[in-house]
C-alpha positions as CSV (number, residue, x, y, z in Angstrom):
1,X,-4.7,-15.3,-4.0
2,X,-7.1,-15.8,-0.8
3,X,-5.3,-15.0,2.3
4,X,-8.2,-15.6,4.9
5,X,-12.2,-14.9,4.5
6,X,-13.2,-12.4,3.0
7,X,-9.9,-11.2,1.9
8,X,-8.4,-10.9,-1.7
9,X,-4.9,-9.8,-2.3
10,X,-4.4,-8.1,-6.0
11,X,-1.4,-8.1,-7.7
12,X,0.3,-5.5,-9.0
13,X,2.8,-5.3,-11.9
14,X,5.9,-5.2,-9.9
15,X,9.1,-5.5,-11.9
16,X,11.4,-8.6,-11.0
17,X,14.9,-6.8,-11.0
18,X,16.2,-3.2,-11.2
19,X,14.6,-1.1,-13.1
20,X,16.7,1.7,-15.2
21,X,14.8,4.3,-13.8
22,X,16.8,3.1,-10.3
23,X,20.6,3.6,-11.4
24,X,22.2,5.9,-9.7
25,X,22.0,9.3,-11.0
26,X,25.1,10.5,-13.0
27,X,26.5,14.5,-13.2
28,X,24.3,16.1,-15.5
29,X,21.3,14.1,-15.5
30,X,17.9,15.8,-15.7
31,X,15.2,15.6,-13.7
32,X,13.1,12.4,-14.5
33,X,9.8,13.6,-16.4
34,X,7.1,12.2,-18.2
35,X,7.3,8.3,-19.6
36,X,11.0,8.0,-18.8
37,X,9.9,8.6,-15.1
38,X,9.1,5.8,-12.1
39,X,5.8,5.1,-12.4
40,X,3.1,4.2,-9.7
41,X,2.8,0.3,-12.0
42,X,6.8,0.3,-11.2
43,X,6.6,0.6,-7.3
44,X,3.1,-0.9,-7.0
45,X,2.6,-3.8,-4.8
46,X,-0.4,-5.8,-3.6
47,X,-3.9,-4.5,-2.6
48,X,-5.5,-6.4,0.2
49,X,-9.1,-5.8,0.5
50,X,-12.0,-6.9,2.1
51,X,-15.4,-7.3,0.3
52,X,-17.4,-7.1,3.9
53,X,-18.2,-3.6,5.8
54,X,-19.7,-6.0,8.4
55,X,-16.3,-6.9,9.6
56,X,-15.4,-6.0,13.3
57,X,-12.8,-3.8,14.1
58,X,-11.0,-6.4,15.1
59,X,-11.5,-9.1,12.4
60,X,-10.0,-6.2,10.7
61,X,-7.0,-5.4,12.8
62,X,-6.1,-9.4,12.9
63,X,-6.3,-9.3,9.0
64,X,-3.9,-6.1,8.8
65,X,-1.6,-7.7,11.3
66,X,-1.4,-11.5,9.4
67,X,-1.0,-9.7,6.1
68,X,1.8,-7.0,7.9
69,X,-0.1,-3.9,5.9
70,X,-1.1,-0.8,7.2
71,X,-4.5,-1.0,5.6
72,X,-7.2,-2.8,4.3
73,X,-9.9,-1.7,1.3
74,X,-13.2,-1.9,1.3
75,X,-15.0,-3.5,-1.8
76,X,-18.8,-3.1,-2.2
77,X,-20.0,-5.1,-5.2
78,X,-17.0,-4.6,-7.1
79,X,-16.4,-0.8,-6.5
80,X,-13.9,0.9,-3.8
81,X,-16.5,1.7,-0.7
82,X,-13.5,2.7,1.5
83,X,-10.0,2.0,3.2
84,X,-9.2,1.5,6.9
85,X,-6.1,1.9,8.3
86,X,-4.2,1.5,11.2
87,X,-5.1,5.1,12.3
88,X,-8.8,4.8,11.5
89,X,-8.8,1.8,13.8
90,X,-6.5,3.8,16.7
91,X,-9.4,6.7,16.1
92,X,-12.1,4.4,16.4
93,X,-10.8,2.6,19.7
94,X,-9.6,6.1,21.2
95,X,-13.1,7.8,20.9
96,X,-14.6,4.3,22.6
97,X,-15.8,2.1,19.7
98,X,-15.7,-1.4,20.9
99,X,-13.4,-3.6,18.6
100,X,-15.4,-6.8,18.9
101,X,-18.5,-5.0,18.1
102,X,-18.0,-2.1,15.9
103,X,-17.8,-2.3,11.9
104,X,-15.8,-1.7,9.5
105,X,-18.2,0.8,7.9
106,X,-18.4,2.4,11.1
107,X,-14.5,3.7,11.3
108,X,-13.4,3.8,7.4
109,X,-12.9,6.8,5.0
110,X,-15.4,6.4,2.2
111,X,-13.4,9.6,0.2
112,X,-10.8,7.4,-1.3
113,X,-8.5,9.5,-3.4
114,X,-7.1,6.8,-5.9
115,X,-4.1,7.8,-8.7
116,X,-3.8,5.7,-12.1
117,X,-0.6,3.6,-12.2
118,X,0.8,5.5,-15.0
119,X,1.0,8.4,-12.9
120,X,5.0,9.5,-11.8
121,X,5.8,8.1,-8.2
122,X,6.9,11.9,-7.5
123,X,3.6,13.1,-8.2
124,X,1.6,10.3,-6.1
125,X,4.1,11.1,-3.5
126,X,3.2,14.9,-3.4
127,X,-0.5,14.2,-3.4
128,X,0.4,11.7,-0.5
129,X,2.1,14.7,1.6
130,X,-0.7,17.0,0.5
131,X,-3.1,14.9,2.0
132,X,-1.5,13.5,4.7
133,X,-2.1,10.1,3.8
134,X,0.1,6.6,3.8
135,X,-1.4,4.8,1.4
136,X,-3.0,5.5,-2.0
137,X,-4.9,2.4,-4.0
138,X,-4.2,2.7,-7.9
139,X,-7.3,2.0,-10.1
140,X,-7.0,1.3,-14.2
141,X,-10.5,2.0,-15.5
142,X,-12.0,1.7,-12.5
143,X,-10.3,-1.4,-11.7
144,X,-8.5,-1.6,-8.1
145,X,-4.8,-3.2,-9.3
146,X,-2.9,-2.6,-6.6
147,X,-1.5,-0.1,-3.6
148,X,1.3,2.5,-3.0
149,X,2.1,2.6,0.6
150,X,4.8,5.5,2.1
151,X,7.0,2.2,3.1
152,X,7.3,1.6,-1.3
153,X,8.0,5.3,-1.8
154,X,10.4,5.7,0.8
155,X,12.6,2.9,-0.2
156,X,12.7,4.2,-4.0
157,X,12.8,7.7,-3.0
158,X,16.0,6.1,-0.8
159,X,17.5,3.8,-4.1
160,X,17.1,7.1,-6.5
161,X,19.5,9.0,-3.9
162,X,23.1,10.0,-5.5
163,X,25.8,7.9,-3.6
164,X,26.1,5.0,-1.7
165,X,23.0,3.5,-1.1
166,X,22.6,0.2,0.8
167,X,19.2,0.0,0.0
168,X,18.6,-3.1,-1.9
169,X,15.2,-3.7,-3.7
170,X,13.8,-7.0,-4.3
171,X,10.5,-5.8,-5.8
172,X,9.1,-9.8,-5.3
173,X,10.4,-10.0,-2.0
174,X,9.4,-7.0,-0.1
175,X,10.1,-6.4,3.9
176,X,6.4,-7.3,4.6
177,X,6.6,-10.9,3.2
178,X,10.0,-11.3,4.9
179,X,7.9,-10.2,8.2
180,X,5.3,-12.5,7.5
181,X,7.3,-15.6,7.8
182,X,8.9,-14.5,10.6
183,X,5.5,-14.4,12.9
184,X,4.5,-17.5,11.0
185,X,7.9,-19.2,12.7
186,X,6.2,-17.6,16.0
187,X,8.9,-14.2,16.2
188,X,6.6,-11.8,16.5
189,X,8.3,-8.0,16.7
């Protein structure tokens, strides 16, 4: 799906209803390993990229803002150049870059730590803490196919909790589409 110029979204493989691996945990369950864990393909939602370093810093902060993400990657003839993110752009604006002028290239983090989407959500989610990062892209073979922000983790981390949880996940209706046609009705938060 095209979203605007320049900008691709990639879809994920995003289960349509509750997965197993969200029931409620029951007295004497075990720990979640290996296969029978949730996945990063479970949780996985969207990638939004850009295929232009040439982009201003704003041109980029409008496209995070229509598409309500916290971050945008950077494609260079079909490989991952970079991310920016809403705290690359605060950085870059902070030490005096001018968003109308400055690039893209100029603010982004080329060292893109990526995990594969059959890696366990708890394991993406300590190399996320480790790191101090909020979003990690998930690559197949070298193949960007989608993005695990700390918004996804936290609601499953928040569904997998024992008792009463009002967390409800609709896995193809997420909070940031739900804000998108809210500012496209002109209520802008």
């Amino acid at each position: 799906m095209s979203r605007g110029q320049g900008c691709t979204s990639l879809t994920g493989t995003l289960p349509v209803s509750r997965p197993s691996a969200l029931r409620e945990p029951r007295v004497g369950d075990r720990p979640r390993t290996g296969a029978r864990a949730v996945q990063v393909r479970d949780v996985m939602t969207e990638a939004t990229v850009t295929d232009s370093t040439t982009d201003t810093l704003r041109s980029a902060a409008e496209r995070m803002w229509r598409q309500q993400t916290g971050s945008l990657l950077v494609m260079d003839g079909g490989r991952l150049a970079g991310i920016i993110t809403e705290r690359d752009l605060l950085r870059a604006v902070a030490l005096g870059a001018e968003p109308a002028t400055a690039t893209v290239d100029e603010a982004m983090t080329t060292e893109v730590f990526t995990v594969p989407p059959d890696m366990p959500l708890l394991d993406a989610a300590r190399e996320m803490a480790t790191r101090w990062i909020r979003h990690l892209p998930v690559e197949d073979n070298g193949q960007l196919v989608g993005m695990v922000s700390m918004r996804d983790v936290t609601g499953i981390f928040a569904a997998l909790a024992p008792g009463a949880v009002s967390v409800e996940h609709e896995f193809d209706q997420l909070v940031r589409e739900r804000r998108l046609a809210r500012i496209e009705h002109g209520d802008l938060d």
